[in-house]
N, C-alpha and C positions, 0 to 999 in steps of 0.2 A: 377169534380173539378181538376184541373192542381195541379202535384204532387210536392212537394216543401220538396228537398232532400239538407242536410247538411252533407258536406262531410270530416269526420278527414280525413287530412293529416300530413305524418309526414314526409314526405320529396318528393323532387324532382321525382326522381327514380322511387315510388313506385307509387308515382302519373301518371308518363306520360302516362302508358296504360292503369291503372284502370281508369281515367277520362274517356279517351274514350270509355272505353268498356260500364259507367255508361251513357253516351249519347247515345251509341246505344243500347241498352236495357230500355231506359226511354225518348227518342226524343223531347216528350213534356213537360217533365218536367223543373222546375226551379232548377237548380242545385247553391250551394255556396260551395264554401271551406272554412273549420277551420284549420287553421295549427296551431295545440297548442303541445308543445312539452313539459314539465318541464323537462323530466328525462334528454334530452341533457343537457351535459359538456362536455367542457367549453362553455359560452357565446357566445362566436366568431363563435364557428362550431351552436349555434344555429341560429346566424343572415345569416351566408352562405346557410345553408338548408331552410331556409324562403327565401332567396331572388331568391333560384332556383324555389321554390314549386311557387314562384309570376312569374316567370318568363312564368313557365309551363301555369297556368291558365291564365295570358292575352293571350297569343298563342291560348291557345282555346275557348279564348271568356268568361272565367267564373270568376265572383267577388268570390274575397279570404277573409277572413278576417284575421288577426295576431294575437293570443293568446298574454297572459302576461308571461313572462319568470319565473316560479314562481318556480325554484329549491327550495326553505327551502320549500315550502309543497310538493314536490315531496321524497325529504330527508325523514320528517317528517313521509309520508307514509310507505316506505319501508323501516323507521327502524326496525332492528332487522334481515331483511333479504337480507343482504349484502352481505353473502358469498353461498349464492345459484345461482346452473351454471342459467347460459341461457335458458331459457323457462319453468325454477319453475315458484316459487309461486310468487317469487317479479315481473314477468312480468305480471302477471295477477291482479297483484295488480296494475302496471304501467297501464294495460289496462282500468281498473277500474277508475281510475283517470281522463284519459284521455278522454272514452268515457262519462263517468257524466258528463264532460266540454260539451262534444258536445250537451248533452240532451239538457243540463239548455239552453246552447246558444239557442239551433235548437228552443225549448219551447217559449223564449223570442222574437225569431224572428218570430213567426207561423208560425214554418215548421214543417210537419209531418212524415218526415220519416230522420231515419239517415243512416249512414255508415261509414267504415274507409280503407282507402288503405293500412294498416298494413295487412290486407288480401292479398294483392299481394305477399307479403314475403315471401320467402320458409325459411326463420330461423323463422316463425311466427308457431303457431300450431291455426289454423284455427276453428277446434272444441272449442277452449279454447275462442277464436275472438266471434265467434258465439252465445256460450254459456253468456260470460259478457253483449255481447252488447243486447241480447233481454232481459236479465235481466232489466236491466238497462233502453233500453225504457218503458217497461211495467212499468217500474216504473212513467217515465214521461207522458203515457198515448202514444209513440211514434210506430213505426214502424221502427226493424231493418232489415235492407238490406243486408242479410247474402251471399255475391257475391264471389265467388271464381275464382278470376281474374288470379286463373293459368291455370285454363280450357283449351283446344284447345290452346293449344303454347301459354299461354298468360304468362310464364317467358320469352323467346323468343322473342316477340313481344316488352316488357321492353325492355331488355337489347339493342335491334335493335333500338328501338326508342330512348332509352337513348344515345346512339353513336352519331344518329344525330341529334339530338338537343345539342348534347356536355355537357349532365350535370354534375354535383359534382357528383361522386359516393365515397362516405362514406366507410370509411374500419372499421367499429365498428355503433354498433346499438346506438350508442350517452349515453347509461349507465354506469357511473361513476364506477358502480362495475365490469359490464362486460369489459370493459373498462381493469381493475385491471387484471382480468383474464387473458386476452388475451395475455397481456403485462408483463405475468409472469418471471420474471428471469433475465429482463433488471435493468439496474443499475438504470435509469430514464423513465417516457413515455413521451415522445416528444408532444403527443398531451396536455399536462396538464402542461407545461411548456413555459413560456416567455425567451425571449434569447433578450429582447430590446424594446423600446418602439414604435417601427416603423414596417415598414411591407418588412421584411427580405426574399430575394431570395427563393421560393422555400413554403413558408409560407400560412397558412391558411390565415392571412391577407393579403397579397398580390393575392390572387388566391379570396378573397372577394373582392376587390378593383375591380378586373378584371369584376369579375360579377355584380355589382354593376354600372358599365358602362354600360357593356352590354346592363344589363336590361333599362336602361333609351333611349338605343340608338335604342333597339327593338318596345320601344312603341313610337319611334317617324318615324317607320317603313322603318325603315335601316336595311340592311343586315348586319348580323356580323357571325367571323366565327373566332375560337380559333388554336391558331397554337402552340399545347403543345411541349412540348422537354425536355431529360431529359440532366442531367448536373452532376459536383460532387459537393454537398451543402457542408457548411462548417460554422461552429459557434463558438464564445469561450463558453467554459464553465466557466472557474474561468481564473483570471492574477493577479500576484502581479508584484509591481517594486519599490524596496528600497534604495535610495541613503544616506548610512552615518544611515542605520537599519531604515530614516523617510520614511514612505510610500508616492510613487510621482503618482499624476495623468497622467491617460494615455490611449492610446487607442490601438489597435492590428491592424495591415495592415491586410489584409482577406487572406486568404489561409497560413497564420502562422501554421506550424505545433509546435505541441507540445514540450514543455522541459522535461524532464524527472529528476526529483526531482528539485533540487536549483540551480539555474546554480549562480556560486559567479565567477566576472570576473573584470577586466579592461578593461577600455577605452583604446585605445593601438591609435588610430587614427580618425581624426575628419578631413573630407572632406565637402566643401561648395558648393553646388548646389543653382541652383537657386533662391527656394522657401523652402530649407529648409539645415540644417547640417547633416549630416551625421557619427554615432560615432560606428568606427567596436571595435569590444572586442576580447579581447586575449582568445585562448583557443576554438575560437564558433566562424560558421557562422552567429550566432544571433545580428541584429543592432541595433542601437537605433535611430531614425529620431529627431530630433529636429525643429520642424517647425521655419518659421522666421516669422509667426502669432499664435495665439493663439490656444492651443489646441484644435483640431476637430475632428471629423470623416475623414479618407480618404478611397476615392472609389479606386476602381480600372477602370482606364482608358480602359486597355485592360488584358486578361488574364493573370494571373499568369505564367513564366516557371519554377521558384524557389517557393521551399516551404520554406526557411529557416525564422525563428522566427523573427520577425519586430514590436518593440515598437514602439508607437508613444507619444511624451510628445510636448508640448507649448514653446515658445518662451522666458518662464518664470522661464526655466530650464537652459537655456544656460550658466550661470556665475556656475550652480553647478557641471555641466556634463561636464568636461575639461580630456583634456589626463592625464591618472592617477589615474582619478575617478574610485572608486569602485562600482558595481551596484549586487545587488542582486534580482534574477527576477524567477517567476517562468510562468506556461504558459499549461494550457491544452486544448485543442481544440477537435475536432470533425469534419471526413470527414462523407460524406455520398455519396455513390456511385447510389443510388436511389432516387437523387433527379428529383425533376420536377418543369418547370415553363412552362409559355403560352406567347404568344402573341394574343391583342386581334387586328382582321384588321374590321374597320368599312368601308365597302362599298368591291371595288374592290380589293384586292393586286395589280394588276398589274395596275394601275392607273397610272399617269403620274407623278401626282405630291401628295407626304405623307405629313403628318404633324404627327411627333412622341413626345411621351410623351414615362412616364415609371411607372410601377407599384410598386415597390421596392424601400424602403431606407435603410441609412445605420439605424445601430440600435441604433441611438439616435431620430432618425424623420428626419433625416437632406437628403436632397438632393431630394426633395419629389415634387412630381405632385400633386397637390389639383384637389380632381374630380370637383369642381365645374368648376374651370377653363377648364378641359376637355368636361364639358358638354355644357359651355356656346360654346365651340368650335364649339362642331357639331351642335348646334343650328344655330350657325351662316353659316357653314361652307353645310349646309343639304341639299340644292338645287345642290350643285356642286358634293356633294357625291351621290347622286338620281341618278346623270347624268354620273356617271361614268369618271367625271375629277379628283377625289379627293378622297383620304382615309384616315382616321384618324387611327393611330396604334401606340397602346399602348404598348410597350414590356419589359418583362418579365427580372430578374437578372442585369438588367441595374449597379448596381453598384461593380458587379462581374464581370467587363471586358466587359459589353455592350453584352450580351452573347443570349439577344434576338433578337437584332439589328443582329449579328452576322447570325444566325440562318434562320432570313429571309431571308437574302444575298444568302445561302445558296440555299436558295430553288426557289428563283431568277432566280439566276443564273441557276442549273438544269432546269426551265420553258424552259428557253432560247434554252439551250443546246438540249430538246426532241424537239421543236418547229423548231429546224435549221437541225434535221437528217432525 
């Protein structure tokens, strides 16, 4: 009888070489994927690790199935053992969990054997893998496939393949406590925190977005190929802006560096540009824009060379914000000198002719590409990309100064330059 094996996955990574190593030691078997994760937090990093692990398995031919995102019973489980490190008890318990999903599933579908690519992991204790999981089939009447996919350079073998295929690789095992740990000492964790409801430069949304094309553009058997870069990210954390002690709505130009406590000033002079006024304050580089439309978002056209603090308020300020006005503002922000974004080029880069889009808004939603309009693109667009007239590319920081667009030019141009010496 042909062997009919159900495979936890729990992400990309750990997948791309144990899949293979599970077809060449099983050839005629029937292989599925379960990617069921609960312990993952936040939401976001769970949909990103699923659409890589979906990515991985149509690449090699194999149907995935998607768990249900079930955090409060993952909670539930490992109450009590919150503050135990990394490969205590609460993982064993997370294992636990996890692999009883895959039985009942494996059971439901009449498959007879299980396994789990959490055995690839060297932060894994593989005794402990081994130990749950034939508990556990025995329990379902099952066969566990206790594989130790670090054998013969098989972390090597990951890590090589993960390069090039370009996957997500995860800086935290997706546990909410471990997680805590890791990120001991810091004022906030950036991974557990929203800065807006759009998908920000640099961003786990933004960098889903990306994949999320990808994948639709891979199974319509197009080349794609990620062109990462890193950049300096930048976010507000908190702003106030008080005219007359009322609080005024507003927004912050991007690369606003911080004020440092209350900055309390005057309007000293009000200059008229095109699309908006202009109000400098006495005492500070700090301005205040006055749009001559309704308060927005504003991108930035091209990079920043001044960092200096830049409010923005609505047209609906103009009769309050007069020379003489008093404005009491404050402003804290955040660089990050470790950021990262991508471009993603469907087809050729050197094509003749692009068609670009961008994966990043500001942080209200505003200035945004809808994937659908992007995929409806290449659908259309998918014979001329086959043929190498044409490339769709998406890129990255778009509303920090075009800083993907920039990027590629970059490396454009160097083609040019090794191609002509």
């Amino acid at each position: 009888m042909k062997d009919k094996i159900l495979v936890h996955i729990c992400c990309g990574v750990d997948a791309v070489w144990a899949l293979q190593k599970i077809q060449q030691e099983f050839p005629d078997a029937q292989l599925k994927g379960f990617f069921y994760d609960p312990n993952i937090h936040p939401e976001e990093e769970y949909e990103l690790r699923w659409i890589e692990t979906e990515r991985i398995c149509n690449n090699l031919g194999i149907e995935c199935i998607k768990g249900e995102y079930e955090l409060d019973k993952w909670l539930e489980t490992t109450k009590g053992y919150e503050h135990v490190p990394e490969r205590g008890e609460r993982c064993t318990l997370c294992h636990d969990l996890r692999l009883e999903k895959t039985a009942q599933i494996a059971k439901e579908l009449g498959f007879s054997k299980i396994t789990t690519v959490l055995m690839m992991s060297p932060k894994k204790d593989f005794n402990v893998l081994k130990e749950v999981g034939e508990s556990i089939a025995k329990k379902y009447g099952l066969e566990f496939l206790a594989i130790d996919f670090r054998k013969q350079g098989g972390v090597e073998k990951m890590n090589k393949l993960s390069k090039e295929f370009e996957i997500y690789h995860q800086n935290y095992c997706g546990c909410l406590y471990a997680l805590f740990q890791q990120r001991k000492g810091l004022d906030y964790i950036p991974e557990l925190v929203s800065f807006g409801k759009g998908r920000l430069p640099g961003s786990r949304e933004e960098l889903l977005f990306i994949k999320d094309i990808r994948t639709f553009a891979e199974k319509e058997g197009l080349l794609c190929r990620e062109y990462p870069f890193d950049f300096i990210g930048w976010k507000v954390l908190s702003s106030t802006m008080k005219i007359k002690k009322e609080p005024v709505h507003h927004t912050i130009l991007p690369f606003s560096k911080s004020i440092k406590g209350v900055l309390r000033a005057k309007v000293s002079k009000i200059v008229e540009k095109e699309d908006k006024f202009i109000g400098f304050l006495n005492k500070t580089n700090t301005q205040i824009w006055i749009l001559k439309d309704s308060l927005k978002e504003v991108p930035l056209e091209k990079p920043r060379n001044f960092n200096n603090a830049i409010f923005i308020v609505g047209n609906e300020q103009l009769e309050k914000i007069q020379v003489g006005t008093k404005v009491e503002l404050t402003l804290k922000t955040e660089f990050d000198e470790n950021a990262t974004s991508q471009n993603l080029v469907i087809g050729d880069l050197s094509a003749k002719e692009k068609i670009f889009f961008h994966s990043d808004t500001m942080p209200d939603g505003s200035y945004s590409d809808k994937p659908e309009e992007i995929k409806r693109e290449i659908l259309k667009r998918k014979n001329e990309i086959l043929e190498g007239r044409m490339s769709i590319v998406v890129t990255g920081a778009y509303t920090f100064g075009k800083l993907g667009e920039l990027y590629l030019q970059e490396i454009l141009e160097n083609q040019e330059v090794s191609q002509n010496l």
